[in-house]
C-alpha positions in Angstrom: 25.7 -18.0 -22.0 25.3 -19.8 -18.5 25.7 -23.7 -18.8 22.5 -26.2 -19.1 21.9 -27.7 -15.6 21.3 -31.4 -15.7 18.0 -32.1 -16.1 17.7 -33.8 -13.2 19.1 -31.0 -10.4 15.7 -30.1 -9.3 13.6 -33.4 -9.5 13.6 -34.5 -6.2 11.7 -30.9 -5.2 8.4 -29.5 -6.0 6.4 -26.1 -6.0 5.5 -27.0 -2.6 8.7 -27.3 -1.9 9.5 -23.6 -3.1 6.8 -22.4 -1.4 8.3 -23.9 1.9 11.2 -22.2 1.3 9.9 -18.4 0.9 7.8 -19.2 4.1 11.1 -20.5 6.1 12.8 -16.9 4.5 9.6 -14.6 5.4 9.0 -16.0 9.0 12.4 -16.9 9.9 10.9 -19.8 11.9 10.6 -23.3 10.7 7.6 -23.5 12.8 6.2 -20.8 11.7 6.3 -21.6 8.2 5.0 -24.5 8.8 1.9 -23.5 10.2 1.3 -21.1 8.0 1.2 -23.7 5.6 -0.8 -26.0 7.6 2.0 -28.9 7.4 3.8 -31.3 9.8 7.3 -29.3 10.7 9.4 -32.5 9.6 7.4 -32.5 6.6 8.2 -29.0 6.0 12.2 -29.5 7.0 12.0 -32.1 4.6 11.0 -30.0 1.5 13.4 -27.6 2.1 16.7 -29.8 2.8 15.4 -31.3 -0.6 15.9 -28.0 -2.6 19.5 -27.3 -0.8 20.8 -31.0 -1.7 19.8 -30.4 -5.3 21.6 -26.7 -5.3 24.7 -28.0 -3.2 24.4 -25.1 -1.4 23.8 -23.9 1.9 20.7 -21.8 2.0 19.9 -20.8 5.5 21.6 -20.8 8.8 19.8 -23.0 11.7 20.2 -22.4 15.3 18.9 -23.5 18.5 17.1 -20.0 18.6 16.6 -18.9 14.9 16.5 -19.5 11.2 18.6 -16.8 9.1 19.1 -16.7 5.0 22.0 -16.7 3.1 23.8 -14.6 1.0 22.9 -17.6 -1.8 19.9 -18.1 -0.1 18.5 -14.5 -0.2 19.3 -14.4 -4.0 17.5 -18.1 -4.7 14.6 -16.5 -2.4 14.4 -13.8 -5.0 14.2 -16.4 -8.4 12.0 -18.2 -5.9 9.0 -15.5 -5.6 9.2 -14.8 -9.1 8.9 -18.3 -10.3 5.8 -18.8 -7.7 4.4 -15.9 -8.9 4.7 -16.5 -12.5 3.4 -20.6 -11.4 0.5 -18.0 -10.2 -0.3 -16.5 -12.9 0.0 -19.3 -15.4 -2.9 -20.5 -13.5 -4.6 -17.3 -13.3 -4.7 -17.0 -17.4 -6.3 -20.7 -17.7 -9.1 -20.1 -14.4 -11.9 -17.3 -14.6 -11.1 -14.5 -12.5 -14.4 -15.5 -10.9 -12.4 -18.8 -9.5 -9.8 -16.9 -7.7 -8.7 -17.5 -4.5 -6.7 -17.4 -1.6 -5.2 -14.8 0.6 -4.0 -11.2 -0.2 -2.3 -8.7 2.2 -3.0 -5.1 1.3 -1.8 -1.9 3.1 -3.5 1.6 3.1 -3.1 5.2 4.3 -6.0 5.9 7.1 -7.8 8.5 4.8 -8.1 6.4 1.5 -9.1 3.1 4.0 -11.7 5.3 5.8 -13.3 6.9 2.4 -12.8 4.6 -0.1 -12.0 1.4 0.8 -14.4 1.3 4.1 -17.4 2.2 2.0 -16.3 0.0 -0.9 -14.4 -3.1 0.4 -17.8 -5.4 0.5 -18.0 -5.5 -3.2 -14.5 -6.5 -3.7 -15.0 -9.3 -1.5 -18.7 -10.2 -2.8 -16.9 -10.1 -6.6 -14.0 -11.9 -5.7 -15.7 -14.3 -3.2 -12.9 -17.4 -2.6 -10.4 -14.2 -1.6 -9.6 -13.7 1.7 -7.8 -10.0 2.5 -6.1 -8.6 5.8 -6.0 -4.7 5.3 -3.4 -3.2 7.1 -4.1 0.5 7.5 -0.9 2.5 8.3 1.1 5.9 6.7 4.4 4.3 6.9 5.2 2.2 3.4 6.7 -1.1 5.2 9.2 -3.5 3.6 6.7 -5.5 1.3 9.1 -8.5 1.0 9.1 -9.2 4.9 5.6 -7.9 5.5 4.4 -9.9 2.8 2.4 -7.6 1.2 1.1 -8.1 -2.2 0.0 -4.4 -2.4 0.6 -1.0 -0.7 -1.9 1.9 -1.3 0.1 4.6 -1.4 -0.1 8.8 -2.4 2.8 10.9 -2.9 3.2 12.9 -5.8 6.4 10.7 -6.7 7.1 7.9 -6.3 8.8 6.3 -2.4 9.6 3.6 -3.1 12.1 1.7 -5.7 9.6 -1.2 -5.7 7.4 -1.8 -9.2 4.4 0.7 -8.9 1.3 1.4 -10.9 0.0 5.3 -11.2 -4.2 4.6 -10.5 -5.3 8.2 -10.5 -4.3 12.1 -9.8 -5.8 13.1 -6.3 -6.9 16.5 -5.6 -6.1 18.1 -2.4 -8.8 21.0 -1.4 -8.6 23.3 1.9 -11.2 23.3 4.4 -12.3 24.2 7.4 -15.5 23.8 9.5 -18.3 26.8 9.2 -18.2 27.6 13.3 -14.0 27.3 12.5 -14.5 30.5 9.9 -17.1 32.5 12.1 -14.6 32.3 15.0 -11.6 33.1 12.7 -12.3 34.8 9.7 -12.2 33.0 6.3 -8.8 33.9 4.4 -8.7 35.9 1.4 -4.7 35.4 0.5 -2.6 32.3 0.7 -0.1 34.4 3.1 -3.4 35.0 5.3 -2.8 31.3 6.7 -0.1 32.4 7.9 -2.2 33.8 11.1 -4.2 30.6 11.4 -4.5 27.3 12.9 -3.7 24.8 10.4 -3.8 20.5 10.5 -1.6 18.4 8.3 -0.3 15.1 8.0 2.7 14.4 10.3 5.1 12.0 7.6 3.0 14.1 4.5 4.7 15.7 1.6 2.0 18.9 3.1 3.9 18.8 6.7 7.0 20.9 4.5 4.4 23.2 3.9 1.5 23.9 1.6 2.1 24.9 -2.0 -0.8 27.0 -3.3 -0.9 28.5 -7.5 -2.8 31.4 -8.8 -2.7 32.9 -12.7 -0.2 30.7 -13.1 2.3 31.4 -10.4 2.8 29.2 -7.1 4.4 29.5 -3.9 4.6 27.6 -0.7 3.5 29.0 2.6 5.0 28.0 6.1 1.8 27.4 7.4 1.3 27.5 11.4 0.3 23.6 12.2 -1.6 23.5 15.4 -2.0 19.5 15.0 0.0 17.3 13.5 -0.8 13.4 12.7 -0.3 10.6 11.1 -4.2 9.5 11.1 -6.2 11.6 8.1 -9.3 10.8 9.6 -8.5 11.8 13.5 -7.4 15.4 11.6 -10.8 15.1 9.4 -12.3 14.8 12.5 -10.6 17.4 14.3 -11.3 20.1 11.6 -15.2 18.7 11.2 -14.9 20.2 15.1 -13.3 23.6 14.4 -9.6 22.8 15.3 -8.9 24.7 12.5 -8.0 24.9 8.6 -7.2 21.3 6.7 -5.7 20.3 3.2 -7.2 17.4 2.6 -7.8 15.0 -0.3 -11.1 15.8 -2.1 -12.4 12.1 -1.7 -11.8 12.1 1.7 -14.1 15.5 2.7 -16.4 15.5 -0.7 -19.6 14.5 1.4 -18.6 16.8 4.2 -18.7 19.8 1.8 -21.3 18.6 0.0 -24.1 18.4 3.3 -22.0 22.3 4.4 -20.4 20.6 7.7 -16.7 22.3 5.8 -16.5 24.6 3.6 -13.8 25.6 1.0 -11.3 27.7 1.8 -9.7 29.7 -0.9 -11.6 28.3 -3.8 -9.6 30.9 -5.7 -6.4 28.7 -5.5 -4.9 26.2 -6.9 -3.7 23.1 -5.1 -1.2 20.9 -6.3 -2.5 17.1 -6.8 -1.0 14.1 -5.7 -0.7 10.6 -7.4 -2.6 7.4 -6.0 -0.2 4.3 -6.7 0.1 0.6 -6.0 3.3 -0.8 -5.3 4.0 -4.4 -5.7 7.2 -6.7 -4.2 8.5 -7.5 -7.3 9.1 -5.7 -10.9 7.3 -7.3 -13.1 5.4 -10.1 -11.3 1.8 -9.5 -10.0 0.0 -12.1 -8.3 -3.2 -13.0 -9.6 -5.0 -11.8 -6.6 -3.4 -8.9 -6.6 -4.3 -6.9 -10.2 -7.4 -7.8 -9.5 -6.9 -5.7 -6.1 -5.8 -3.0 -8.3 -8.4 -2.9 -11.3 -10.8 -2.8 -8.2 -9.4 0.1 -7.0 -8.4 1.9 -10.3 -12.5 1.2 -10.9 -13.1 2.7 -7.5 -11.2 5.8 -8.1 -12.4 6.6 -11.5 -14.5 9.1 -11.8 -13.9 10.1 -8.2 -11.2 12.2 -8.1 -11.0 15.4 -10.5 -7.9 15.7 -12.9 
């Protein structure tokens, strides 16, 4: 069992003081952090010089040029966010959700952005009125500590990343392929019949190795042909709404394009094997506030969407 620390270690600092901290570790900039927090830099060098005088320890290296952390300093950094966050939430359970505010950095895949979140975004923001979001739409799952993002949109049918993440819904994946595509080409009657067409996938996507396809119970994988590759799901929506060829998409992201006949199913007879929707979070165990209500809204927004 560690030692009690005197009770008076820490007095001399605050939560802003913490807060200064993190910012100094995330922007690596003293001036940075201190605009990001809207305070006077010596006011801000102050706070933190504060926290290493109580710890006795060095907690970042200063040069002319740049601001680094610590070994001691990356761990305190750690205890740091989580005892923000939990500062966060205490507030959070004694506030309606109504009252929330601030700012919240979210990151998406292109397809999910364009079909869900681009349609649905205004009510999240007319709900949640006092919060402020920056949406960065991207395929690549970025280091959520340095990005400081509270949330990354993700869909793989495992898991990416080691970071805490919540399972929101089981996406179907449906192929497609514009109706001029199919008079031009023929529409498939096999799986291994892909194998003479023009296919579009997703460049970094679990589908790039190849597309797995089941029927009466038995599944194999087919080295489809990919005449485009991308790391945009709408540019290769796009691409097969103008007969580029034959798509395996997510079923949100092409269900009112099938619905008004602009694609059509190909091999309705097969099987397709879902993938998971998640939201990943920085930290095991701590979610901002802001943040789970990011992810009820899109848990709500997915429900009811996506079959299976």
């Amino acid at each position: 069992m560690a030692a009690a620390l005197p009770n008076s270690v820490l007095d001399d600092a605050s939560v802003l003081s913490l807060r200064c901290f993190a910012a100094v570790v995330e922007t690596q900039s003293f001036s940075s952090a201190a605009r990001q927090l809207g305070l006077a830099p010596s006011s801000f060098t102050k706070h933190v010089r504060l926290i290493e005088k109580a710890v006795n320890v060095a907690l970042l290296h200063r040069t002319t040029r740049r601001v680094s952390v610590t070994a001691a300093g990356e761990r305190f950094y750690d205890q740091c966010l989580a005892i923000l966050a939990q500062i966060d939430s205490a507030v959070f359970e004694v506030i309606a959700e109504k009252e929330l505010s601030g700012h919240l950095r979210v990151t998406a895949p292109p397809s999910f952005a364009a079909a869900m979140l681009g349609p649905h975004i205004q009510d999240f923001l007319r709900e949640y009125a006092r919060i402020s979001l920056d949406l960065v739409v991207s395929s690549d799952t970025p280091d959520l500590i340095r990005n400081r993002i509270d949330v990354a949109i993700r869909l793989h049918e495992e898991p990416q990343s080691k970071s805490e993440h919540f399972r929101l819904a089981s996406c179907a994946l449906v192929l497609c392929a514009s109706p001029e595509y199919i008079a031009r080409r023929g529409m498939p009657q096999t799986a291994n019949d892909l194998l003479q067409h023009d296919c579009l996938s997703g460049r970094f996507s679990d589908l790039a190795e190849g597309w797995t396809l089941g029927r009466d119970g038995a599944w194999q994988t087919v080295d489809v042909r990919f005449r485009l590759l991308s790391d945009n799901g709408e540019l290769l929506r796009q691409a097969c709404l103008g007969g580029a060829g034959i798509g395996n998409f997510y079923q949100f992201h092409v269900r009112q394009d099938l619905a008004d006949g602009r694609l059509v199913r190909v091999l309705p007879n097969y099987q397709t094997k879902n993938q998971n929707l998640f939201a990943i979070i920085p930290h095991r165990q701590i979610v901002r506030p802001q943040a789970k209500v990011f992810i009820d809204f899109v848990r709500r927004l997915v429900d009811g969407v996506n079959p299976g």
